[in-house]
C-alpha positions, 0 to 999 in steps of 0.5 A, a space after each residue: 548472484 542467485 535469480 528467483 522466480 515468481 514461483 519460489 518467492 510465493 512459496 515462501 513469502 505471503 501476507 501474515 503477520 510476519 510480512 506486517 511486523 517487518 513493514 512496520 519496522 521499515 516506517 520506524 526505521 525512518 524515525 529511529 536511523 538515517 535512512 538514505 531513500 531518494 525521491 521515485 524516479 518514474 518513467 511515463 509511457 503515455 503511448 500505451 497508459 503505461 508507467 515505470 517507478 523506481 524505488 530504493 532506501 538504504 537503512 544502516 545496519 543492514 546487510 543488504 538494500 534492494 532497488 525496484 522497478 515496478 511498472 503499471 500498464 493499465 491497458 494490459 487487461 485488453 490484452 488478458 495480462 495483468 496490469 501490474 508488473 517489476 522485479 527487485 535487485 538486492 545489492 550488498 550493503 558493504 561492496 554494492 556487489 549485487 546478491 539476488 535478482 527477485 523475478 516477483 512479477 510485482 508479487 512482492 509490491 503487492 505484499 509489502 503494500 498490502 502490509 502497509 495498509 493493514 499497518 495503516 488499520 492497525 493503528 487508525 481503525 476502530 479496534 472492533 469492526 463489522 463491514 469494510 469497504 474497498 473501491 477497485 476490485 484488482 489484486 491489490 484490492 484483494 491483497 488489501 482486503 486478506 491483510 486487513 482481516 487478519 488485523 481487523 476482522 469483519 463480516 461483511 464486505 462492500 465492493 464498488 467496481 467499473 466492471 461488473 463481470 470483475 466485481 461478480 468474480 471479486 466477490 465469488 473469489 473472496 467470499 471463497 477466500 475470507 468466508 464473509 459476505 460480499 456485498 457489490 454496489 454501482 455507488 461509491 458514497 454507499 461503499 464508504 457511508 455503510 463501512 467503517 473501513 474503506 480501501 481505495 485501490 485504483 489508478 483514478 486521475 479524478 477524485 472518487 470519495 467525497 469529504 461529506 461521505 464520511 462519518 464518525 468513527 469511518 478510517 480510509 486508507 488511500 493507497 492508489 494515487 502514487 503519481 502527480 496526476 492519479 487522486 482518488 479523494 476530493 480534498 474535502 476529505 481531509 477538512 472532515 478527517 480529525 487524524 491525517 497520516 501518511 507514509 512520508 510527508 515529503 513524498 505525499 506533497 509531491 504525488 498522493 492525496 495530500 499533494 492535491 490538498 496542497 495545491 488548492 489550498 485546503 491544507 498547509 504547512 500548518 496542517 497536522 499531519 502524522 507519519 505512520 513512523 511517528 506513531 510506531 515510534 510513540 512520537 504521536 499517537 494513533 486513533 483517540 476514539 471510536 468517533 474519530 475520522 481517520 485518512 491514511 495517505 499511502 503512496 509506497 516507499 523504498 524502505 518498503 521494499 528493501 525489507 521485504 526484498 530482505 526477508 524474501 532473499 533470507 528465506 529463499 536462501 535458507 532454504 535453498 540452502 546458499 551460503 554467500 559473502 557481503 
């Protein structure tokens, strides 16, 4: 069994194209095989805002399916450490026999989850855009902002955060990075009135964006409610929405967004809802117009992260030049 570190899988492993197709291929594969992906097991460490997931899928026809354990302390940057963390185990698909430990450090949850929201983008937003907008200003709402230029570039982005020090760095950073302006704001409502692409990106346990925000043509991807208590959207966004997809339809009425519109009755079982896998598959269709309103509920997946557990044992690998058994 060979252990990798953080360092050697962010020399190989990066948000691009490549990272993007293999996601978009695991969410087909939930339409095309018969994936076995049991329901999140999580851990709540309340002591210390705190939480644990575990998160695995097996997809036949390959080799190997990884098991992860993420972890999200979000009292860590009292303590100057980042709040995200975890590691991936990736077992033989034939004898269970385990082949790789990824030391990723949550490195490859970052990756696989930004992928996803640019899979969102791809298929839901206004093909030619000018301003995103992203709520948070952590790494995932980095990681999310570097995956949606390269599908849907724009000039200008705004950022809404609750720390003004890290809304100041965040802009100094991607302005770096992106080459666009970055614009800061105290409002949320002008974050999403003025964009056509919004990204919400935090641990809210209180919704954020409300459903009279939104305008046509605006598509929001949802990516940070992944637990039963966390919600960044008002359910009143999904009444304003004309297109609402998700991940995973089971696992969205049990946590994410969708779970809080069940609840109280602004959605039901009759409600249209789209899987990102039923539009990859050509089963439905993606945004019709430029007028559309479009949500994506995101709340992470296990097939996720065996296929980018796979891609990065592939390489590294390779590269390291490992030739093993099943």
């Amino acid at each position: 069994m060979q252990i990798f570190t953080e360092k050697e899988i962010r020399q190989y492993v990066d948000i691009d194209l490549e990272t993007m197709n293999v996601v978009e291929e695991a969410f087909a594969s939930l339409r095309t095989k018969k994936v076995e992906m049991p329901p999140i097991m999580r851990i709540d460490v309340k002591e210390h805002n705190g939480e644990l997931d575990v998160k695995s899928a097996y997809i036949p026809g390959l080799k190997y399916f990884a098991v992860k354990l993420s972890s999200g302390f979000f009292n860590n940057d009292e303590l100057g450490l980042p709040s995200g963390n975890g590691l991936m185990l990736l077992l033989s698909s034939e004898t269970g026999f385990p082949r790789a430990i990824l030391l990723d450090n949550g490195y490859l949850t970052h990756v696989r989850t930004a992928a996803a929201g640019a899979v969102s983008a791809k298929l839901l937003a206004k093909e030619n855009i000018t301003t995103a907008g992203v709520i948070g200003t952590g790494a995932q709402a980095r990681y999310q902002m570097i995956a949606l230029q390269q599908v849907r570039p724009f000039k200008q982005l705004r950022v809404c955060g609750r720390n003004y020090r890290k809304v100041e760095q965040f802009k100094q950073d991607m302005e770096a990075l992106l080459k666009v302006e970055v614009v800061p704001t105290t409002s949320i409502e002008e974050v999403v009135k003025k964009s056509e692409v919004v990204v919400t990106t935090t641990p809210s346990e209180t919704p954020l964006i409300k459903g009279d925000w939104l305008h046509p043509g605006i598509h929001i991807t949802a990516m940070g409610s992944d637990a039963e208590h966390k919600q960044e959207l008002y359910p009143d966004v999904f009444l304003q929405a004309d297109r609402i997809v998700c991940d995973v339809k089971s696992q969205c009425k049990r946590l994410g967004e969708l779970h809080h519109a069940y609840d109280d009755g602004t959605i039901s079982n009759q409600t249209s809802i789209t899987e990102l896998g039923e539009i990859l598959t050509n089963e439905k269709s993606g945004r019709l117009s430029n007028q559309e309103i479009t949500v994506c509920d995101l709340t992470g997946t296990g097939v996720q992260d065996t296929a980018i557990a796979i891609v990065a044992y592939e390489k590294l690998r390779k590269l390291a030049g490992i030739t093993v058994g099943n």
